[in-house]
N, C-alpha and C positions, 0 to 999 in steps of 0.2 A: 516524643510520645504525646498525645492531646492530652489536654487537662480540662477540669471543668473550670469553665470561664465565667467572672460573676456578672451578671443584669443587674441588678436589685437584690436586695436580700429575699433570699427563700428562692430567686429563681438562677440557676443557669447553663448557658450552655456547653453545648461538646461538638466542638468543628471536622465533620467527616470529608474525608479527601475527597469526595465527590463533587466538587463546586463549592467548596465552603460550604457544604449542608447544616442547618442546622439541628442536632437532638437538641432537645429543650431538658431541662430536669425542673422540676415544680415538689418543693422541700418543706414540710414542717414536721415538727414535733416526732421524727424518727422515723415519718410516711416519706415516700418520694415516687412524684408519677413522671413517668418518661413521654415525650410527643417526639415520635419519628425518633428510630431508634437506627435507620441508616441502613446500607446494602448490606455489610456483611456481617453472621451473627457471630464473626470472631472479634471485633471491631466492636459487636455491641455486649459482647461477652467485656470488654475491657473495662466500657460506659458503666455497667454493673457493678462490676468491680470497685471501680472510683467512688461510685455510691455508695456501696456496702463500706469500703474501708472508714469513711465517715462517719458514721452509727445510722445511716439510713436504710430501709426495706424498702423496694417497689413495691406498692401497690395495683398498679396498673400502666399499662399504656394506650395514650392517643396517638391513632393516623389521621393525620393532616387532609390525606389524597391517596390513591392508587397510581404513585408512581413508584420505581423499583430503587431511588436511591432515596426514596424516604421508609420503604416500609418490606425490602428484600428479609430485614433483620429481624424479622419479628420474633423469627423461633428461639431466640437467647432469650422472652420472655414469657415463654410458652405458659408458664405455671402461674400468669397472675392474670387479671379481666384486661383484655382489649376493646378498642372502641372506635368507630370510623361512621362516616356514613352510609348509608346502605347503600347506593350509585357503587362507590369506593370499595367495600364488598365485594357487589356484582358484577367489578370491574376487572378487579384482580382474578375474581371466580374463572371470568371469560377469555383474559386477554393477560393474563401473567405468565404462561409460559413464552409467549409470542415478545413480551418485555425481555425474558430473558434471552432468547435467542436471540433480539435486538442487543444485549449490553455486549451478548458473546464475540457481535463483531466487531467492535473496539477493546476487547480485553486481551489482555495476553499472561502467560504466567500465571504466578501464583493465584492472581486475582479472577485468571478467567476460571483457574480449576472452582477455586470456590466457588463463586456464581454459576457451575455447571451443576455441583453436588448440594447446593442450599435446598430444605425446603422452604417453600411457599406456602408461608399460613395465612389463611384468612380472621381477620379481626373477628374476635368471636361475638361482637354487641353492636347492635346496627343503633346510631344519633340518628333518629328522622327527625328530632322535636328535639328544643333543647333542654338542656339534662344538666345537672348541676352534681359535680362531684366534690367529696370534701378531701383532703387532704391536710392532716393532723387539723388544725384550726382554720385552713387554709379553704374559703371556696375555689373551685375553678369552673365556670361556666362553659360548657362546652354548644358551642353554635354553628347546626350546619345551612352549609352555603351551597347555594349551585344550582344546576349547572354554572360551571362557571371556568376557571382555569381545566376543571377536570367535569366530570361529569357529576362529581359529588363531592365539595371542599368542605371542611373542617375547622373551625377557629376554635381558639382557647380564649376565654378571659379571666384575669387574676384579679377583682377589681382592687382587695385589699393592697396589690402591691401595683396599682396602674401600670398593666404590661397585659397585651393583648397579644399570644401564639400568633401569626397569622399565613401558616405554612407559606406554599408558594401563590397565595393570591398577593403577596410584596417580597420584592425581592432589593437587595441592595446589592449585591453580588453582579448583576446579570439587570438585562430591560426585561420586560415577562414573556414568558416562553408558552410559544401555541404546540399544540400536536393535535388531532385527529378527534379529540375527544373534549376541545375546548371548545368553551359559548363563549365569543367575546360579547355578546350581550347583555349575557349575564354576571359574567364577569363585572360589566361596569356599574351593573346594579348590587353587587358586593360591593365595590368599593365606594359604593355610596352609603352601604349598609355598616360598613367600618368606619367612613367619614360620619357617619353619625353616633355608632355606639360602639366603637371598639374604643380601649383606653389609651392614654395619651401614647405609653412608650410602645411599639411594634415592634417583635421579633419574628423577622423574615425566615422564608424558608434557608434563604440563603445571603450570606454577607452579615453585616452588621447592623445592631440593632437601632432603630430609626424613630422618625416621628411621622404627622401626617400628611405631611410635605409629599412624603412618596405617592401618596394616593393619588394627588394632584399629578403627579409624574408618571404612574404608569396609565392614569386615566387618556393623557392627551396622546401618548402614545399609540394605545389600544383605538382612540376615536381615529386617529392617523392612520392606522396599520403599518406602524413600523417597528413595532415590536418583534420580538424574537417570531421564527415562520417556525421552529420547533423545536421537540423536545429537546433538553442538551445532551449531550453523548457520558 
């Protein structure tokens, strides 16, 4: 069974079978806010759980991006504020059912019935500008990005505890992945934008948590084009 894994104190994560995804948990003083809560909301029904058993409350959740294994899950948090950028919104608005019919053709089993019956909720609070949330004593800086990996990315920054969220524009898991709705332009001006002010430690969207060495690595990539040609399945 996952467990929550520690970063730093006050922050960590919860490893979803979908590529090593990461849910983040962001912890104080009895508050706890979830980023990317993962495809399925029995799975994020669990993540919950582990939180709660703790003495902690969600307060909210951050989407990173509008893709379907970071943010399928949302509905296990239906009852507290969600937050994404407005792209990522308008993204899932248009193009989430068409996601899922994409997961449905590699899924099999139990997994594909869930992702047939899940709803799809959209983030109820659109990031255009960035927005500073508290969390018990905790800031978290929420900064959005993009286009870029997606058409509208999302960063977290903790700066009290030097750990910058920074969904799938770094990955350790994987080299970075294109699909249909990526800028690599902009993308490289995000990771110029984190090489400048994201904080020391990184937590990717997926694999383990890094420094800024990656940025230099998916940069030369991305100027190559030999990065991932698309989404992962």
């Amino acid at each position: 069974m996952p467990e929550l894994l520690p970063v730093v104190p006050g922050i960590d994560r919860w490893v979803m079978p979908e590529a090593a995804m990461n849910a983040v948990v962001i912890a104080d003083a009895g508050e706890a806010l979830v980023i990317d809560p993962g495809t399925l909301p029995s799975r994020a029904a669990e993540l919950r759980a582990a939180i709660e058993a703790r003495g902690d409350r969600v307060v909210g959740v951050v989407i990173t991006h509008a893709h379907w294994d970071h943010c399928f899950a949302l509905s296990a948090f239906g009852d507290v504020p969600s937050f994404a950028h407005p792209s990522a919104i308008a993204e899932l608005r248009a193009h989430g059912e068409a996601q899922r019919e994409a997961v449905l053709g590699f899924s099999t089993g139990a997994t594909a019935d869930a992702v047939r019956h899940l709803e799809i909720v959209l983030p109820g609070t659109a990031v255009p500008e960035p927005r500073t949330l508290r969390i018990g004593a905790l800031e978290v800086e929420l900064e959005p990005l993009g286009p870029a990996h997606t058409g509208g990315d999302l960063v977290a920054h903790v700066p009290a505890a030097a750990v910058t969220i920074a969904g799938d524009l770094v990955e350790t898991a994987d080299d970075p992945q294109l699909d249909g709705s990526t800028d690599v332009s902009g993308w490289l001006r995000a990771l110029d934008r984190l090489a400048a002010h994201a904080q020391p430690l990184l937590v990717p969207g997926h694999g383990e948590p890094c420094g800024h060495e990656r940025l230099a690595h998916h940069r030369a990539l991305l100027e190559s084009g030999r990065s991932g040609a698309a989404q992962r399945p």
